[in-house]
Residue, then its C-alpha position, 0 to 999 in steps of 0.5 A: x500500500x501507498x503511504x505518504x511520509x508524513x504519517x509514518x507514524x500512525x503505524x506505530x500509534x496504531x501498532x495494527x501492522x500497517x501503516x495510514x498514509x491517506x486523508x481519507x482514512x484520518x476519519x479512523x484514527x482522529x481518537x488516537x492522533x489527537x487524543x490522549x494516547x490511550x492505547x485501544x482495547x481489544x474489541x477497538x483493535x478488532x473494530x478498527x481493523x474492520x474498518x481499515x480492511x473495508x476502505x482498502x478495497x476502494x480506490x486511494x486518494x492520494x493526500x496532497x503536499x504542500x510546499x511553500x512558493x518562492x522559496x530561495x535557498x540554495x539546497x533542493x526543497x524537500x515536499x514529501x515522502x513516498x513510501x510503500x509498504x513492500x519497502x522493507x528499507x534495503x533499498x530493493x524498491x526503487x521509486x519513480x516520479x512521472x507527471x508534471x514537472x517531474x524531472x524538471x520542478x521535482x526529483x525523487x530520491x529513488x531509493x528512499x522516496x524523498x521528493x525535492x523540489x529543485x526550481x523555484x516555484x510561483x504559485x501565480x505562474x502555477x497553483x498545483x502539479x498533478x504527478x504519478x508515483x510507481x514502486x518497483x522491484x529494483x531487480x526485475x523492474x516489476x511493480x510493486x505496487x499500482x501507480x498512484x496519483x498524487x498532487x502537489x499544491x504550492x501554498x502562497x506567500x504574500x508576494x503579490x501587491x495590490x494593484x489598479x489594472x483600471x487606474x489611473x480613473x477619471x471622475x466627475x461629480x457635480x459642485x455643492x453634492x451632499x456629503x456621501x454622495x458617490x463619485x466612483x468606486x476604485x478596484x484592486x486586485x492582488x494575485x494571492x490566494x485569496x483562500x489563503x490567510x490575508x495575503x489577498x484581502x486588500x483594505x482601501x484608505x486615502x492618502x490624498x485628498x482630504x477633507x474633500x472626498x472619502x473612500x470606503x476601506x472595503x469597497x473602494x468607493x469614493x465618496x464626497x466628505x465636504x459640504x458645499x464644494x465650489x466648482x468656481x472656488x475649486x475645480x480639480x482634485x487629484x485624489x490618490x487611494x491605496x490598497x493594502x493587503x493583509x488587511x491593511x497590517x503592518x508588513x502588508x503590501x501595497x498598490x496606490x492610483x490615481x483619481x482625478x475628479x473634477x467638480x462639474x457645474x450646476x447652476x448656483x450663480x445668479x447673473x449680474x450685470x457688471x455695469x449699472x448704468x450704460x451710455x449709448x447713441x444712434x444717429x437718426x437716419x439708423x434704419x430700422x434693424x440696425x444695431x445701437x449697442x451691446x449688454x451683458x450680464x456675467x455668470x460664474x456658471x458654464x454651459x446651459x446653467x450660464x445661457x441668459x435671455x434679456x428683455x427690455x422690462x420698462x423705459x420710454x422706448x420699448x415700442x422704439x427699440x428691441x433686445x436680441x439675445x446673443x446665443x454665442x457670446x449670452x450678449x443682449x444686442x439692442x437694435x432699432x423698432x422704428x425710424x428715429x427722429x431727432x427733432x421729435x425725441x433726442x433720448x431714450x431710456x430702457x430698463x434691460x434685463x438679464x435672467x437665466x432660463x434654467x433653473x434648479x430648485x434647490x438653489x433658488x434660495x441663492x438667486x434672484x437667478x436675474x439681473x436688471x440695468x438701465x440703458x440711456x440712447x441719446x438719438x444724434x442730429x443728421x444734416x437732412x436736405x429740405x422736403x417739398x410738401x407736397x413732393x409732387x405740383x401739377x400747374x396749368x397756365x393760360x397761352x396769353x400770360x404774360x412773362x413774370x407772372x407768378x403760376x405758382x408758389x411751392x414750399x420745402x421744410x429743412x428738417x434741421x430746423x423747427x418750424x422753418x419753411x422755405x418758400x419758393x415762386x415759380x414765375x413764367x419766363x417765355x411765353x408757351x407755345 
C-alpha cells in the first residue's frame, strides 16, 4: 500500500501492522492522533481493523503536499515522502516520479522516496502539479505496487501587491453634492490566494485628498466628505487611494492610483450685470434693424446653467427699440423698432434685463437667478436736405400770360430746423407755345 511520509507514524500509534498514509482514512484514527494516547482495547483493535480492511478495497486518494512558493535557498526543497509498504528499507524498491514537472520542478530520491523540489516555484505562474508515483522491484523492474496519483499544491506567500489594472480613473461629480454622495468606486486586485490567510484581502484608505472626498476601506468607493464644494472656488482634485493587503497590517503590501475628479457645474450663480448704468447713441437716419449697442450680464456658471435671455422690462422706448439675445457670446444686442427722429425725441431710456432660463430648485434660495440695468440712447442730429410738401405740383397756365407772372408758389421744410419753411415762386419766363 501507498503511504505518504508524513504519517509514518500512525503505524506505530496504531501498532495494527500497517501503516495510514491517506486523508481519507484520518476519519479512523482522529481518537488516537489527537487524543490522549490511550492505547485501544481489544474489541477497538478488532473494530478498527474492520474498518481499515473495508476502505482498502476502494480506490486511494492520494493526500496532497504542500510546499511553500518562492522559496530561495540554495539546497533542493524537500515536499514529501513516498513510501510503500513492500519497502522493507534495503533499498530493493526503487521509486519513480512521472507527471508534471517531474524531472524538471521535482526529483525523487529513488531509493528512499524523498521528493525535492529543485526550481523555484510561483504559485501565480502555477497553483498545483498533478504527478504519478510507481514502486518497483529494483531487480526485475516489476511493480510493486499500482501507480498512484498524487498532487502537489504550492501554498502562497504574500508576494503579490495590490494593484489598479483600471487606474489611473477619471471622475466627475457635480459642485455643492451632499456629503456621501458617490463619485466612483476604485478596484484592486492582488494575485494571492485569496483562500489563503490575508495575503489577498486588500483594505482601501486615502492618502490624498482630504477633507474633500472619502473612500470606503472595503469597497473602494469614493465618496464626497465636504459640504458645499465650489466648482468656481475649486475645480480639480487629484485624489490618490491605496490598497493594502493583509488587511491593511503592518508588513502588508501595497498598490496606490490615481483619481482625478473634477467638480462639474450646476447652476448656483445668479447673473449680474457688471455695469449699472450704460451710455449709448444712434444717429437718426439708423434704419430700422440696425444695431445701437451691446449688454451683458456675467455668470460664474458654464454651459446651459450660464445661457441668459434679456428683455427690455420698462423705459420710454420699448415700442422704439428691441433686445436680441446673443446665443454665442449670452450678449443682449439692442437694435432699432422704428425710424428715429431727432427733432421729435433726442433720448431714450430702457430698463434691460438679464435672467437665466434654467433653473434648479434647490438653489433658488441663492438667486434672484436675474439681473436688471438701465440703458440711456441719446438719438444724434443728421444734416437732412429740405422736403417739398407736397413732393409732387401739377400747374396749368393760360397761352396769353404774360412773362413774370407768378403760376405758382411751392414750399420745402429743412428738417434741421423747427418750424422753418422755405418758400419758393415759380414765375413764367417765355411765353408757351
Amino acid at each position: 500500500m501507498w503511504t505518504s511520509g508524513r504519517m509514518s507514524n500512525a503505524k506505530n500509534l496504531l501498532g495494527l501492522g500497517i501503516s495510514l498514509y491517506f486523508w481519507g482514512l484520518m476519519d479512523l484514527t482522529t481518537t488516537v492522533l489527537s487524543g490522549s494516547a490511550r492505547p485501544l482495547t481489544e474489541g477497538q483493535e478488532d473494530n478498527l481493523s474492520d474498518k481499515l480492511h473495508q476502505r482498502m478495497k476502494r480506490s486511494w486518494v492520494w493526500n496532497q503536499f504542500f510546499v511553500l512558493e518562492e522559496y530561495t535557498g540554495t539546497d533542493p526543497l524537500y515536499v514529501g515522502k513516498l513510501h510503500s509498504d513492500m519497502d522493507r528499507g534495503d533499498g530493493s524498491i526503487k521509486y519513480i516520479l512521472s507527471g508534471e514537472g517531474a524531472g524538471i520542478v521535482f526529483t525523487i530520491d529513488d531509493t528512499t522516496g524523498d521528493i525535492h523540489a529543485i526550481q523555484r516555484l510561483d504559485r501565480e505562474e502555477r497553483s498545483q502539479y498533478t504527478l504519478r508515483a510507481q514502486a518497483l522491484d529494483r531487480r526485475t523492474g516489476r511493480p510493486m505496487e499500482p501507480e498512484s496519483e498524487f498532487i502537489i499544491k504550492i501554498q502562497d506567500i504574500n508576494d503579490n501587491e495590490p494593484k489598479f489594472l483600471d487606474g489611473p480613473y477619471v471622475a466627475s461629480v457635480p459642485e455643492m453634492s451632499p456629503v456621501g454622495t458617490s463619485v466612483i468606486q476604485v478596484t484592486a486586485t492582488d494575485a494571492d490566494d485569496p483562500t489563503y490567510g490575508n495575503s489577498a484581502r486588500v483594505v482601501y484608505s486615502i492618502l490624498q485628498g482630504q477633507p474633500y472626498f472619502s473612500v470606503d476601506s472595503r469597497t473602494g468607493l469614493i465618496r464626497t466628505a465636504l459640504m458645499n464644494m465650489d466648482r468656481e472656488a475649486k475645480e480639480y482634485y487629484e485624489v490618490i487611494i491605496q490598497a493594502k493587503d493583509m488587511g491593511g497590517q503592518l508588513g502588508g503590501l501595497a498598490g496606490t492610483t490615481t483619481v482625478n475628479i473634477t467638480l462639474s457645474d450646476v447652476n448656483d450663480n445668479p447673473p449680474r450685470f457688471p455695469q449699472k448704468h450704460y451710455q449709448m447713441s444712434v444717429l437718426e437716419s439708423a434704419p430700422v434693424s440696425s444695431t445701437v449697442g451691446r449688454v451683458v450680464a456675467k455668470d460664474l456658471d458654464e454651459g446651459i446653467n450660464a445661457e441668459m435671455k434679456y428683455s427690455l422690462v420698462d423705459g420710454d422706448g420699448l415700442d422704439v427699440f428691441d433686445i436680441n439675445t446673443d446665443p454665442n457670446y449670452q450678449v443682449g444686442i439692442i437694435t432699432v423698432r422704428k425710424p428715429l427722429s431727432f427733432e421729435s425725441k433726442k433720448s431714450y431710456t430702457l430698463k434691460v434685463e438679464g435672467a437665466n432660463p434654467h433653473l434648479e430648485m434647490r438653489f433658488l434660495n441663492l438667486g434672484p437667478f436675474r439681473d436688471t440695468t438701465t440703458v440711456h440712447i441719446s438719438v444724434e442730429d443728421v444734416d437732412e436736405p429740405p422736403v417739398f410738401e407736397p413732393s409732387f405740383y401739377f400747374v396749368e397756365v393760360p397761352e396769353d400770360v404774360e412773362i413774370g407772372t407768378t403760376i405758382q408758389i411751392i414750399s420745402a421744410k429743412d428738417p434741421d430746423v423747427t418750424n422753418s419753411s422755405i418758400r419758393s415762386v415759380l414765375s413764367l419766363c417765355a411765353p408757351p407755345g
